[in-house]
C-alpha positions in Angstrom: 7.9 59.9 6.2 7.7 58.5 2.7 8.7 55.0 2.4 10.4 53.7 -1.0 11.5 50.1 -2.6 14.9 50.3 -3.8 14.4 47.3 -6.3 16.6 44.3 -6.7 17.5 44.8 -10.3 21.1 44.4 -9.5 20.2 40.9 -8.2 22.1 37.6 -9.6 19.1 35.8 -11.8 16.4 38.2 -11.3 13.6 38.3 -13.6 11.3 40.7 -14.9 8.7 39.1 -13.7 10.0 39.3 -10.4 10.4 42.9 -10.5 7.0 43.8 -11.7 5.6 41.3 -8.7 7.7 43.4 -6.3 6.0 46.8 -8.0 2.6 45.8 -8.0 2.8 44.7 -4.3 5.1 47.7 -3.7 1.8 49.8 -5.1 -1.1 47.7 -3.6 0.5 47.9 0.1 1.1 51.7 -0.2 4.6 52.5 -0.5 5.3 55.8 -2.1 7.9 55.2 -5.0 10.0 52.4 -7.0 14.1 53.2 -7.4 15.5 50.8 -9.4 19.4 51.2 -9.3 22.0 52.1 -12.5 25.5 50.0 -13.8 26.3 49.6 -17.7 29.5 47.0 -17.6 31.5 46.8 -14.2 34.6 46.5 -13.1 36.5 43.8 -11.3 35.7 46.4 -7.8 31.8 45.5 -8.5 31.5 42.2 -9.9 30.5 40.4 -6.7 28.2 43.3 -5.9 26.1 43.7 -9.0 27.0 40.8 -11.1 23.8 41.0 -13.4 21.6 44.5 -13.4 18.5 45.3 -15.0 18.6 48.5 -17.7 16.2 51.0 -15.3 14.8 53.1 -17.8 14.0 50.4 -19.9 12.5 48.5 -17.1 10.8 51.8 -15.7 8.6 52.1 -19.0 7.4 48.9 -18.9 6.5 49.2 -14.9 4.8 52.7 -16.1 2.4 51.0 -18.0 1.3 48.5 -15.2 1.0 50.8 -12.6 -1.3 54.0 -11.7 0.0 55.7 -8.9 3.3 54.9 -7.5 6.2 57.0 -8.3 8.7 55.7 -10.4 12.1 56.6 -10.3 16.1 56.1 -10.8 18.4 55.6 -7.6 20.8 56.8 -9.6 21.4 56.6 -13.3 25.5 57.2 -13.5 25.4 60.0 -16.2 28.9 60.2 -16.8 28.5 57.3 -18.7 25.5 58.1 -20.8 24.9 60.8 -23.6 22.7 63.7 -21.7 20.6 64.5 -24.7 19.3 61.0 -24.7 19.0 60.9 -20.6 16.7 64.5 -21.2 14.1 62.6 -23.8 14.2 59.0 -21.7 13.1 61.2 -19.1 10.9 63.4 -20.7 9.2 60.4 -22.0 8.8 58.6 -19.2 7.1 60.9 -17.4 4.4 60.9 -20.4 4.3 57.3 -20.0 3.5 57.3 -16.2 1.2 60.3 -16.6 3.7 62.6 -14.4 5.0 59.9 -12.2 8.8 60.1 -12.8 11.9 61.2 -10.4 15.1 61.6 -12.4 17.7 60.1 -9.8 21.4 61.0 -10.9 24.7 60.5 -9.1 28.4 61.0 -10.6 29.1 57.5 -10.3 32.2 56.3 -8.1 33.6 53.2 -10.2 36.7 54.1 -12.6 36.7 50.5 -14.4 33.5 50.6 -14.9 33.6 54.1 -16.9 37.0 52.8 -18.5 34.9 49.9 -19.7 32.5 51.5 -21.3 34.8 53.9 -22.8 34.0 57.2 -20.6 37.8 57.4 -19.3 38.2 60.6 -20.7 35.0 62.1 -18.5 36.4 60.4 -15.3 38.3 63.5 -13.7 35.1 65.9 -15.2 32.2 63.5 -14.4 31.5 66.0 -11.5 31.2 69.1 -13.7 29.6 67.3 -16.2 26.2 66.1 -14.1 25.8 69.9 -12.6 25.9 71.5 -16.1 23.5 68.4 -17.5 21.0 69.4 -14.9 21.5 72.8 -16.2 20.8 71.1 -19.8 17.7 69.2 -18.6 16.2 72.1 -17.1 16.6 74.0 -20.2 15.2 71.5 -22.8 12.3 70.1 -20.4 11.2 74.4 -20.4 10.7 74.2 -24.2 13.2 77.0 -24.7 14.1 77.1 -28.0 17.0 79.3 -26.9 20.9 77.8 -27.8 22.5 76.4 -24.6 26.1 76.9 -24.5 28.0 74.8 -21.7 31.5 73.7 -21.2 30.5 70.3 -22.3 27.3 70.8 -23.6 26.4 73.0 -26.7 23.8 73.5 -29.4 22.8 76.8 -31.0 19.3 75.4 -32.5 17.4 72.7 -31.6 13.7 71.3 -30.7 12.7 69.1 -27.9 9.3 67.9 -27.6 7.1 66.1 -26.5 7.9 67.9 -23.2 7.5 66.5 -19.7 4.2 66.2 -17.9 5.9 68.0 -15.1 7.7 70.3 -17.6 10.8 71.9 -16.0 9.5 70.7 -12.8 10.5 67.3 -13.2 11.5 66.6 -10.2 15.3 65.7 -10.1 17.1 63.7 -6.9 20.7 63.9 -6.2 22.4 60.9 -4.8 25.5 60.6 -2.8 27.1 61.2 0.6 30.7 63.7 -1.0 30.9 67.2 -0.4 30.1 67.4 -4.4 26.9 65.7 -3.9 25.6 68.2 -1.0 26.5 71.4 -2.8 24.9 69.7 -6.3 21.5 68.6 -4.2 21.5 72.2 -2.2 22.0 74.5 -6.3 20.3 71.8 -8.4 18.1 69.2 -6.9 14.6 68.6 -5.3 15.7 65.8 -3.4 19.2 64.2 -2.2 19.4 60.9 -1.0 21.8 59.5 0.8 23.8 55.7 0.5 25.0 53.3 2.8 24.9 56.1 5.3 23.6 55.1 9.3 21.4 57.9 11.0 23.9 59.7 12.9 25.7 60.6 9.5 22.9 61.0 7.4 21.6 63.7 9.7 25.1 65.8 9.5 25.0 66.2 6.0 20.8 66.7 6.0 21.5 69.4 8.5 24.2 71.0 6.4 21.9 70.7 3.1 19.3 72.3 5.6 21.4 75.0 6.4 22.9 76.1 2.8 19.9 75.4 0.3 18.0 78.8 2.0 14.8 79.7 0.7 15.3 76.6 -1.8 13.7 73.2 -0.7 15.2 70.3 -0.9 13.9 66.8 0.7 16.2 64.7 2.8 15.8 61.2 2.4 18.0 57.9 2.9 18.8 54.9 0.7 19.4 51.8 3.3 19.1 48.4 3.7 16.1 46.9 6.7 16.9 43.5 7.5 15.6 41.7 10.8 12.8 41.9 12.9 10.1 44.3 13.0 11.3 45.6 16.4 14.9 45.9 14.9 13.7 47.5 11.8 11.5 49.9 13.3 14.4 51.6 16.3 16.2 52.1 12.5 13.7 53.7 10.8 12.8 55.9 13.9 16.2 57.1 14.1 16.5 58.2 10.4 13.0 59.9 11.2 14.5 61.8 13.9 17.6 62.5 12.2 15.3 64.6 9.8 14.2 61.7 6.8 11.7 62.5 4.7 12.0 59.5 3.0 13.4 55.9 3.0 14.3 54.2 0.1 14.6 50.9 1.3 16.7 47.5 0.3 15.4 44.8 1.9 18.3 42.5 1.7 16.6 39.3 0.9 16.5 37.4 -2.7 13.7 38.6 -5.2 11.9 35.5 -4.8 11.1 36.5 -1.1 10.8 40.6 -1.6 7.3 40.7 -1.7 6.5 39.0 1.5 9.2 40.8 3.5 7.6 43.9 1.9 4.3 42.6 3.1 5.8 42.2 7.4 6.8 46.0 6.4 3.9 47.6 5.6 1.7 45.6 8.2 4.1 46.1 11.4 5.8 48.6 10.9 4.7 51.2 8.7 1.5 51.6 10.8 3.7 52.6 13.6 5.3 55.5 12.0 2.7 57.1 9.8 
């Protein structure tokens, strides 16, 4: 099992500073990947929750070119809210920048006001659609086809995109969310799916059914969840996701930025021993 830092850009006051402290530990004690996560303007329904968030592909170039081997990676960027085109070359160039480092993370998103407030209302009841013929869009421009792409939301009969990804088509692309949607998009378009807010018994329902209808296509199972309290308490959790069939944990470890890095430290010396 891979274990992941779900970064606490979302965090009331948090610098960027902090954030690159929490990456370069998050790379010098051997964790696999950074995920930070993706709001524009919410609502009233998320105010309290993610009162002040940090742009993550903005912030992902600038950890890029501080760090050498950690993955980097979105967990997820709400697409329904963003122009695709501009997702595809943000991608395409971060993946330059990290030298082939980069996990496109994308979800539909979930919060109505905060699509009316940035004046996607109209791609609401579509937002669904929309991501699974993106990823069709992404895979086509990150090939170098210069072939028109004609989509029910998505058209262009001539057009170059370059500089291409490191990992070309390949770039690897992670579906987030626990809906029916979300399993059927991870098991037809996506390398990875990771779950949210799920506990082990539930995550390994829906793993079991992306096992089961993704055939000869592979797709990693992973979790996004918070570890919070001691190591003996964190470690029954992360051996149940393990034997519920995780690949991966992405996690949050519920404490304010200022004390990340040494909870992150506890991690990897008493517990991530244990289960590597």
């Amino acid at each position: 099992m891979d274990f992941h830092v779900a970064l606490p850009n979302g965090h009331r006051g948090v610098t960027v500073e902090e954030i690159a402290e929490i990456t370069d530990a998050a790379e010098e004690l051997g964790f696999a990947g950074v995920w930070p996560l993706d709001h524009v303007l919410v609502g009233p329904d998320l105010k309290d929750r993610y009162p002040w968030v940090l742009e993550p592909m903005v912030l992902l170039g600038y950890l890029a070119a501080r760090t050498k081997r950690i993955r980097l990676g979105t967990s997820i960027i709400v697409l329904g809210m963003r122009n695709p085109f501009v997702v595809a070359k943000q991608a395409a160039t971060l993946d330059l920048v990290s030298g082939g480092r980069f996990t496109l993370g994308l979800g539909a998103g979930y919060s109505e006001p905060e699509f009316r407030n940035v004046g996607a209302s109209s791609t609401w009841s579509t937002r669904g659609k929309r991501l699974d013929e993106a990823i069709e869009l992404f895979r086509h421009l990150w090939s170098g086809s210069t072939a028109p792409f004609h989509g029910s939301f998505y058209s262009y009969d001539e057009g170059w995109f370059a500089p291409l990804p490191v990992q070309g088509e390949k770039l690897p692309i992670l579906v987030g969310g626990n809906s029916e949607a979300a399993l059927n998009r991870a098991v037809r378009y996506g390398d990875i799916w990771q779950s949210t807010r799920l506990g082990p018994a539930e995550f390994k329902q829906r793993a079991d059914w992306i096992r089961a209808h993704a055939g000869k296509r592979r797709v990693e199972v992973g979790a996004r969840t918070e570890l919070v309290g001691d190591p003996q308490t964190i470690r029954a959790k992360v051996r149940e996701f393990e034997e519920a069939g995780a690949e991966h944990l992405c996690a949050y470890f519920g404490v304010s930025p200022s004390d990340f890095v040494g909870t992150m430290q506890s991690f990897a010396r008493e517990v991530m021993p244990a289960l590597r």
